[in-house]
N, C-alpha and C positions, 0 to 999 in steps of 0.2 A: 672737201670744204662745202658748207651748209652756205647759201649764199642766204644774204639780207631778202630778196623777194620770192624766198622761198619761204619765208616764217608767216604764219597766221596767229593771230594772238590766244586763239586757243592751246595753239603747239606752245608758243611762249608758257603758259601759264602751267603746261602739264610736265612740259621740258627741265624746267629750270626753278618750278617753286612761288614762280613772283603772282603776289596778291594783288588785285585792285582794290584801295581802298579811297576812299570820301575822301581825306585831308591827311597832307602830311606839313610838318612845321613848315620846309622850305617852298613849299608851296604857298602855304598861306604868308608870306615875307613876300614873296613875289606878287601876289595880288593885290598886296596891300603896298606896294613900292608910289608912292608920286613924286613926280618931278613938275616944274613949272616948264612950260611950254610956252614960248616966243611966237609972236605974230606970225612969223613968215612961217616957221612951220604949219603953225594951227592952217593956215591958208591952204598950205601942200598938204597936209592931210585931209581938208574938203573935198580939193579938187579929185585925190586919189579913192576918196569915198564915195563920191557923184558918178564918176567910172567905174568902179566896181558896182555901183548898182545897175548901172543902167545893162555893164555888159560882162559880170559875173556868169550867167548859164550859157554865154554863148562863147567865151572865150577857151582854147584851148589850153593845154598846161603850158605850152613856153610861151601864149599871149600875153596869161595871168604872169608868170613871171618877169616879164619882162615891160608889163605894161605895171604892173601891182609892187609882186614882192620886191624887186629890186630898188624903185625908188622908195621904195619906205624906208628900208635897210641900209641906202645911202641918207637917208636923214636921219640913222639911230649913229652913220659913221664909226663903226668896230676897226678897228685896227692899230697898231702902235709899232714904229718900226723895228725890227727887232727882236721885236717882244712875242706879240700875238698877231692873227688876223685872220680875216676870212675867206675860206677855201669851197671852190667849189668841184663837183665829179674827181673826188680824190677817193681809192681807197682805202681800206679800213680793215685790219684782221687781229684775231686774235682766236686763242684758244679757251672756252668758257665751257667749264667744265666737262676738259676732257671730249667739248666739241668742235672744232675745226669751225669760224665764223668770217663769214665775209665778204665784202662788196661797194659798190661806189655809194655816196651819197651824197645830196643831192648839195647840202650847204654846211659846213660846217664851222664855229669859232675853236680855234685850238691856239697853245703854244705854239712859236713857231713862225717863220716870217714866208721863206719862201718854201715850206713842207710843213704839214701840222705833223707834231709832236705830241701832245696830251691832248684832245679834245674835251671842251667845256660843255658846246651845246649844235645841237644839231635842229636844221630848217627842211622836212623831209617833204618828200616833193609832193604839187598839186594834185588833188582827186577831183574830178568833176563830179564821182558823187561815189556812193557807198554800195557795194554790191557788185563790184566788177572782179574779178578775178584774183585783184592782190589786195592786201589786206595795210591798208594804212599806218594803223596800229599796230599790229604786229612787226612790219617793217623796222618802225621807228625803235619800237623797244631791243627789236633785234642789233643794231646800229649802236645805241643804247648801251647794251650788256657789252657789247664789244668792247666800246670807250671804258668801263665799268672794269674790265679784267684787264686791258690797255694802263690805268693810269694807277689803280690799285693803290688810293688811298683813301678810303670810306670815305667818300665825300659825295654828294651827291651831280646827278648828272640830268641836265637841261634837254631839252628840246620842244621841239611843235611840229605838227604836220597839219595838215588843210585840207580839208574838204569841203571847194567850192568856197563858200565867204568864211566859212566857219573856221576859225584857228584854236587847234584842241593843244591849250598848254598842258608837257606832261613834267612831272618831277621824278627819279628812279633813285630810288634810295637801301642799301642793300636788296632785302627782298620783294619790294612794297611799289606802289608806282601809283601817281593819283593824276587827275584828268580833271582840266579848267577848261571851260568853251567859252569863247568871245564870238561875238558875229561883227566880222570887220565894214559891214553896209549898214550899221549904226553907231553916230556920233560917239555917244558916251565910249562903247565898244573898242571903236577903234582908236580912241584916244589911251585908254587904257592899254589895248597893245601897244603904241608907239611907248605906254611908260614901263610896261615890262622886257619891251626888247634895252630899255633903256639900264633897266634894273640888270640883265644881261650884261653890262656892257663894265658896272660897278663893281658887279661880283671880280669878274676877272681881274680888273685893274687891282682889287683888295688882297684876290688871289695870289698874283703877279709882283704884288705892293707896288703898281704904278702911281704915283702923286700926279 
Protein backbone atom coordinates (compact mmCIF):
# COMPACT_ATOMS: atom_id res chain seq x y z
CA UNK A 1 0.00 0.00 0.00
CA UNK A 2 1.10 3.64 -1.25
CA UNK A 3 0.40 5.61 1.85
CA UNK A 4 -1.26 9.27 1.62
CA UNK A 5 2.28 11.07 2.72
CA UNK A 6 4.01 9.51 0.31
CA UNK A 7 2.30 11.24 -2.94
CA UNK A 8 3.72 14.48 -4.15
CA UNK A 9 1.53 16.25 -6.55
CA UNK A 10 3.79 15.74 -9.34
CA UNK A 11 3.46 11.60 -8.82
CA UNK A 12 -0.44 12.55 -8.58
CA UNK A 13 -0.46 14.19 -11.92
CA UNK A 14 1.91 11.52 -13.82
CA UNK A 15 0.25 8.51 -11.84
CA UNK A 16 -3.23 8.91 -12.36
CA UNK A 17 -3.98 11.57 -15.26
CA UNK A 18 -5.42 14.38 -13.14
CA UNK A 19 -5.13 17.95 -14.76
CA UNK A 20 -4.99 21.18 -12.99
CA UNK A 21 -7.26 23.42 -14.22
CA UNK A 22 -8.36 27.38 -13.50
CA UNK A 23 -12.27 26.55 -12.78
CA UNK A 24 -14.51 24.01 -12.58
CA UNK A 25 -18.54 24.49 -12.24
CA UNK A 26 -18.43 23.09 -8.57
CA UNK A 27 -16.09 25.17 -7.81
CA UNK A 28 -17.28 28.19 -8.95
CA UNK A 29 -21.08 27.17 -6.83
CA UNK A 30 -18.78 27.08 -3.93
CA UNK A 31 -17.23 30.47 -4.09
CA UNK A 32 -20.12 32.01 -4.97
CA UNK A 33 -22.30 30.39 -1.97
CA UNK A 34 -23.45 33.40 0.80
CA UNK A 35 -24.99 32.92 3.77
CA UNK A 36 -26.13 35.63 6.33
CA UNK A 37 -24.03 35.74 9.28
CA UNK A 38 -25.33 36.60 12.87
CA UNK A 39 -23.74 39.03 15.27
CA UNK A 40 -22.30 36.56 17.55
CA UNK A 41 -20.62 34.80 15.06
CA UNK A 42 -19.34 37.73 13.09
CA UNK A 43 -17.78 38.63 16.63
CA UNK A 44 -16.14 34.94 16.90
CA UNK A 45 -14.66 35.22 13.70
CA UNK A 46 -12.91 38.65 14.71
CA UNK A 47 -11.62 37.44 17.60
CA UNK A 48 -10.31 34.08 15.74
CA UNK A 49 -8.83 36.52 12.92
CA UNK A 50 -7.04 38.96 15.49
CA UNK A 51 -5.26 35.53 16.79
CA UNK A 52 -4.38 34.10 13.69
CA UNK A 53 -2.59 37.32 12.72
CA UNK A 54 -0.98 38.14 15.47
CA UNK A 55 0.23 34.26 15.96
CA UNK A 56 0.00 32.52 12.60
CA UNK A 57 4.05 32.05 12.06
CA UNK A 58 4.60 31.15 15.45
CA UNK A 59 2.13 28.60 16.10
CA UNK A 60 2.73 25.08 15.54
CA UNK A 61 0.34 22.64 13.77
CA UNK A 62 -1.80 21.30 16.89
CA UNK A 63 -1.69 25.13 18.22
CA UNK A 64 -3.18 26.20 14.87
CA UNK A 65 -5.68 23.56 15.26
CA UNK A 66 -6.55 23.78 18.24
CA UNK A 67 -6.52 27.36 18.80
CA UNK A 68 -7.94 28.10 14.81
CA UNK A 69 -9.45 25.29 12.97
CA UNK A 70 -11.38 23.77 15.57
CA UNK A 71 -13.21 26.67 16.74
CA UNK A 72 -14.26 27.72 13.34
CA UNK A 73 -15.48 24.24 12.48
CA UNK A 74 -17.44 24.32 15.69
CA UNK A 75 -19.28 27.38 14.39
CA UNK A 76 -19.88 25.89 10.81
CA UNK A 77 -21.51 22.87 13.44
CA UNK A 78 -21.33 19.64 10.84
CA UNK A 79 -22.95 16.74 12.08
CA UNK A 80 -26.56 15.08 12.22
CA UNK A 81 -27.10 12.10 14.34
CA UNK A 82 -27.29 9.38 12.50
CA UNK A 83 -26.71 10.52 9.46
CA UNK A 84 -23.34 12.12 8.88
CA UNK A 85 -20.42 13.75 10.94
CA UNK A 86 -17.15 14.80 11.49
CA UNK A 87 -14.17 12.48 11.87
CA UNK A 88 -10.97 12.97 12.86
CA UNK A 89 -7.22 10.57 12.40
CA UNK A 90 -9.41 7.84 10.81
CA UNK A 91 -8.30 5.83 8.01
CA UNK A 92 -8.86 5.66 4.61
CA UNK A 93 -8.17 2.99 1.79
CA UNK A 94 -8.99 1.99 -1.26
CA UNK A 95 -7.69 0.51 -4.56
CA UNK A 96 -7.38 3.35 -7.35
CA UNK A 97 -6.24 1.96 -10.20
CA UNK A 98 -5.06 -0.94 -9.70
CA UNK A 99 -2.90 0.98 -6.81
CA UNK A 100 -3.21 -0.17 -3.27
CA UNK A 101 -4.05 3.77 -1.35
CA UNK A 102 -3.85 4.65 2.06
CA UNK A 103 -3.58 6.43 5.36
CA UNK A 104 -5.16 8.58 8.29
CA UNK A 105 -6.45 11.98 7.69
CA UNK A 106 -6.32 14.53 9.33
CA UNK A 107 -10.40 15.61 9.32
CA UNK A 108 -12.94 14.29 7.49
CA UNK A 109 -17.04 14.93 6.82
CA UNK A 110 -18.57 11.52 5.69
CA UNK A 111 -21.73 9.41 6.00
CA UNK A 112 -21.87 7.78 8.93
CA UNK A 113 -22.30 8.65 12.69
CA UNK A 114 -19.89 6.77 14.75
CA UNK A 115 -17.34 5.36 11.34
CA UNK A 116 -17.31 7.37 8.08
CA UNK A 117 -18.77 5.56 5.49
CA UNK A 118 -18.77 7.73 2.03
CA UNK A 119 -16.60 10.68 2.61
CA UNK A 120 -17.71 14.12 1.34
CA UNK A 121 -14.94 16.37 2.16
CA UNK A 122 -11.78 16.39 3.76
CA UNK A 123 -9.59 19.31 6.27
CA UNK A 124 -5.89 18.20 5.58
CA UNK A 125 -3.67 19.06 7.98
CA UNK A 126 -1.56 22.49 8.81
CA UNK A 127 1.76 23.48 6.91
CA UNK A 128 3.61 26.04 8.36
CA UNK A 129 4.94 26.63 5.06
CA UNK A 130 5.81 25.24 1.54
CA UNK A 131 8.98 23.37 0.83
CA UNK A 132 9.28 20.90 3.63
CA UNK A 133 9.47 17.42 2.87
CA UNK A 134 5.76 16.40 2.28
CA UNK A 135 3.90 17.85 -0.18
CA UNK A 136 0.31 19.42 0.89
CA UNK A 137 -1.17 19.09 -2.16
CA UNK A 138 -0.41 16.07 -3.29
CA UNK A 139 -1.44 14.55 0.06
CA UNK A 140 -4.77 15.93 -0.09
CA UNK A 141 -5.58 14.83 -3.71
CA UNK A 142 -4.02 11.57 -2.77
CA UNK A 143 -6.83 11.23 0.23
CA UNK A 144 -9.03 12.59 -2.60
CA UNK A 145 -8.80 9.89 -5.30
CA UNK A 146 -9.26 7.43 -2.51
CA UNK A 147 -12.71 8.92 -1.26
CA UNK A 148 -13.23 9.15 -5.43
CA UNK A 149 -12.91 5.19 -6.04
CA UNK A 150 -14.48 4.61 -2.19
CA UNK A 151 -17.79 6.15 -3.04
CA UNK A 152 -17.89 5.64 -6.97
CA UNK A 153 -20.62 7.87 -7.96
CA UNK A 154 -19.30 10.68 -10.30
CA UNK A 155 -19.82 13.14 -8.12
CA UNK A 156 -17.56 15.42 -7.05
CA UNK A 157 -15.16 15.40 -4.00
CA UNK A 158 -14.31 18.52 -1.47
CA UNK A 159 -11.54 19.41 0.40
CA UNK A 160 -8.78 22.15 1.76
CA UNK A 161 -5.53 21.99 3.12
CA UNK A 162 -3.52 25.07 4.80
CA UNK A 163 -0.54 26.46 4.60
CA UNK A 164 -0.03 28.68 7.50
CA UNK A 165 -3.19 31.43 7.00
CA UNK A 166 -3.65 30.43 3.45
CA UNK A 167 -6.70 27.90 2.98
CA UNK A 168 -6.34 26.29 -0.77
CA UNK A 169 -10.06 25.25 -1.57
CA UNK A 170 -9.81 22.25 -3.92
CA UNK A 171 -12.61 20.66 -6.11
CA UNK A 172 -11.80 16.78 -7.71
CA UNK A 173 -13.92 15.97 -10.34
CA UNK A 174 -13.24 12.86 -12.54
CA UNK A 175 -10.00 13.79 -13.89
CA UNK A 176 -9.62 17.68 -13.27
CA UNK A 177 -9.03 19.34 -9.77
CA UNK A 178 -8.97 23.26 -9.47
CA UNK A 179 -7.53 25.36 -6.48
CA UNK A 180 -9.31 28.60 -4.72
CA UNK A 181 -6.92 30.41 -2.08
CA UNK A 182 -8.45 32.48 0.68
CA UNK A 183 -6.09 34.13 3.30
CA UNK A 184 -8.01 33.53 6.61
CA UNK A 185 -5.89 36.88 8.51
CA UNK A 186 -8.25 38.93 6.17
CA UNK A 187 -11.85 40.06 7.03
CA UNK A 188 -13.46 39.61 3.74
CA UNK A 189 -11.36 36.40 3.42
CA UNK A 190 -12.28 34.71 6.34
CA UNK A 191 -15.84 35.48 6.22
CA UNK A 192 -16.03 33.82 2.93
CA UNK A 193 -14.40 30.73 4.36
CA UNK A 194 -16.82 30.63 7.24
CA UNK A 195 -19.47 30.73 4.03
CA UNK A 196 -17.99 27.93 2.11
CA UNK A 197 -17.39 25.54 5.01
CA UNK A 198 -21.03 26.58 5.47
CA UNK A 199 -21.90 25.72 1.81
CA UNK A 200 -20.09 22.22 2.87
CA UNK A 201 -22.52 21.62 5.21
CA UNK A 202 -25.78 22.24 2.52
CA UNK A 203 -24.32 20.15 0.04
CA UNK A 204 -24.47 17.06 2.36
CA UNK A 205 -27.67 17.73 4.02
CA UNK A 206 -29.15 17.92 -0.09
CA UNK A 207 -27.04 15.01 -0.58
CA UNK A 208 -28.28 13.01 2.56
CA UNK A 209 -31.88 14.89 1.73
CA UNK A 210 -31.75 16.19 5.39
CA UNK A 211 -34.74 19.03 5.86
Amino acid sequence: MKSFGSWDTQDIHFTFGLEDVEMLPHLAEWMAYQTEIDEKNLLELETLRKDLLLMSEAWNEDEMKMQFIAPLLRLVHYGQKGTYNTFYQRTLSATVNDIEMGGTVDMEIAKGWTKPVKPYFFLHEYKQEQGGKSDARGQLLAAMLTAQALNQDNKPVFGVYLVAASWRFVVLYEKEYAVYRLDATKTADLLQIFCMLQWIKQWIHTELQIT
